[in-house]
Every structure is written in C-alpha cells, then in structure tokens.
C-alpha positions in Angstrom: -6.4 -15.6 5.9 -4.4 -15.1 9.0 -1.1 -14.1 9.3 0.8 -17.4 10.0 -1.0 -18.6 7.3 0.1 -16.4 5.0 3.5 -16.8 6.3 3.3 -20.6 5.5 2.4 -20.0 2.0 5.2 -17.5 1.6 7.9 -19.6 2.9 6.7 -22.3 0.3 6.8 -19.7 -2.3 10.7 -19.1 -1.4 11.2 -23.5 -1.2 10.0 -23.1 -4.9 11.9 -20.2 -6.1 14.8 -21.5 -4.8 14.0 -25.3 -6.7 13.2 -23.3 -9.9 16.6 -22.2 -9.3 18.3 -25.4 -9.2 16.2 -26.9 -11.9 16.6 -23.8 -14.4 20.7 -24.9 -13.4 20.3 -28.3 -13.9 18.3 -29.0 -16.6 17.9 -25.0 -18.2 14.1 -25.3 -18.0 12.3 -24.4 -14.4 9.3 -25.8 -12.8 6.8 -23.4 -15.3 8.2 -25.4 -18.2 7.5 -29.3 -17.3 4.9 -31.0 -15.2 5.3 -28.9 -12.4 3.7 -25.7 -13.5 0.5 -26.3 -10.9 3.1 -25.3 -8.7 2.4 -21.4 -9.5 -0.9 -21.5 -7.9 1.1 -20.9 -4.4 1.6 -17.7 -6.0 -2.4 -16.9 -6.9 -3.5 -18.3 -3.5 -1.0 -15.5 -2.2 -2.4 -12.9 -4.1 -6.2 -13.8 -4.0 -6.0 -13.9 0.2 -3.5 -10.2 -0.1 -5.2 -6.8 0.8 -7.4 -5.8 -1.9 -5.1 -3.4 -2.8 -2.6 -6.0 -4.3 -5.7 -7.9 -5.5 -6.7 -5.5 -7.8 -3.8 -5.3 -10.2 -5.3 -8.8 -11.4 -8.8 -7.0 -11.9 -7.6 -3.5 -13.7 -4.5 -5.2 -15.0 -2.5 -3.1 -13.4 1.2 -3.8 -13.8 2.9 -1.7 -11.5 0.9 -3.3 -8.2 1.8 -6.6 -9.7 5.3 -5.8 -10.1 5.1 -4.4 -6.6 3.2 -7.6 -5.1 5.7 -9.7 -7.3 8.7 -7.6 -5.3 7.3 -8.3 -1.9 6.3 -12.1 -2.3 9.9 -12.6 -3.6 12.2 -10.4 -1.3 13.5 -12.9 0.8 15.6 -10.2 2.6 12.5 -9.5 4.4 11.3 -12.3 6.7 8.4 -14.0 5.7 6.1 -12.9 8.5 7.3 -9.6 7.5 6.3 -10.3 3.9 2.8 -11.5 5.1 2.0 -9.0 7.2 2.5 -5.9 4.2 0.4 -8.5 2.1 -2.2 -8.6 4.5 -2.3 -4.9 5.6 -1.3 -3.5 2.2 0.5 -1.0 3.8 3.5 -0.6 1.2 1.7 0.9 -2.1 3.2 2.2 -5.6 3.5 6.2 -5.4 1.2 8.1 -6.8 1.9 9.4 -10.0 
C-alpha cells in the first residue's frame, strides 16, 4: 500500500473515532455495540497493509506492539501522513527490554 493510501484510511479511522465519540455521548453505546461494528475493519486493513513489524503483534500476540500500533493509528496530534508513513516504515518500535 502506498502512502496516500494509507493516509486515506487513517483519516477515516479519525472520522470514526470521532463518531464513536458522539454516539458513545448520545446514546452511551459506540459504533462496536450496534450495527455498525464492520466499521472496525478500517482498523485491520490498517494493520494488515503496516510494516511487518506492527503486523506481528497480531501473529505472536504481542500486546505491547499492538498498544504501540493502537497509539500511532489514534494520535491525531500527529498528521495523518505522518501517522502513515511510521506505519509503513515501522520506524517507531517498543524498546527493547
């Protein structure tokens, strides 16, 4: 996946954070909880096109990259492009321990 791409699928992943938001205040349930919960697969198609790095933490189960993919995908103080570009590069990693 290319970059813009990627970017594209981010920003949809902020339009749907942001409408869980104002559905979790409306009706106290978000998008997960109804009929909209296909909606999360913006969020897989993110991960499965990321750097293998990222990708991984699905295969081992390995909480700490998920929690650090999770992070990225959802730091809308970073621009989106920003956002796709560690995604794609895997160039910000969990420290060793």
């Amino acid at each position: 996946m290319d970059k813009k791409d990627m970017t594209l699928l981010i920003e949809a992943e902020d339009a749907i954070n942001d409408m869980d938001r104002l559905l979790v205040q409306l009706t106290s349930m978000g998008h997960s909880d109804g009929l909209f919960n296909k909606i999360d697969n913006v969020y897989e198609v993110i991960m499965n096109n990321s750097h293998e790095y990222y990708q991984k933490a699905k295969k081992e189960n390995n909480d700490k990259i998920e929690s650090l993919f999770y992070y990225i995908v959802n730091n809308q103080e970073l621009l989106a492009k920003d956002r796709a570009e560690i995604l794609l590069n895997g160039s910000v990693r969990v420290e060793a321990e």
